[in-house]
N, C-alpha and C positions, 0 to 999 in steps of 0.2 A: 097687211100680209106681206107685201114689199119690201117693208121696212125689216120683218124678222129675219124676212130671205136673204137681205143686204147685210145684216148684224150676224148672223149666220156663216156667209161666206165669208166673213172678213175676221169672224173669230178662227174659222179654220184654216185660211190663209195666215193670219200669225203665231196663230196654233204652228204650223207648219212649216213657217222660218224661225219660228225661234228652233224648234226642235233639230234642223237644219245646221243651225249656229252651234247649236251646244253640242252636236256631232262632231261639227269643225273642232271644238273646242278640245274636246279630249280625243279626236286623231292626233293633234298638235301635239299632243302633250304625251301620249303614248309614242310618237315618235322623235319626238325631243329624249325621253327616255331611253330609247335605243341608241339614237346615235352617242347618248354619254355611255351608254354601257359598252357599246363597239369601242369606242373609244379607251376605255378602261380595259378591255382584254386584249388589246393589243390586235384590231383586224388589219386588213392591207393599209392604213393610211401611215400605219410606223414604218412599215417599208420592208416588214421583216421577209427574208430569204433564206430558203431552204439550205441547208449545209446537202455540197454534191459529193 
């Protein structure tokens, strides 16, 4: 009975970093996304300024 308890916890524990990981995974990549599209419309990092 031990043993399932043990096999148990340690399935849900990597159950629970992987799931962890693949989160990491496509934050990265959803924000890797942004910043090329910031990039591409022209946000503050071109420098642009208002005409006074």
């Amino acid at each position: 009975m031990g043993l399932v308890v043990l096999l148990l916890v340690l399935a849900l524990l990597f159950g629970g970093v992987g799931l962890f990981v693949e989160g990491l995974k496509w934050a990265l990549i959803i924000a890797l996304v942004l910043i090329v599209a910031s990039l591409f419309t022209g946000s503050t990092w071109r420098g642009r300024r208002s005409a006074l």
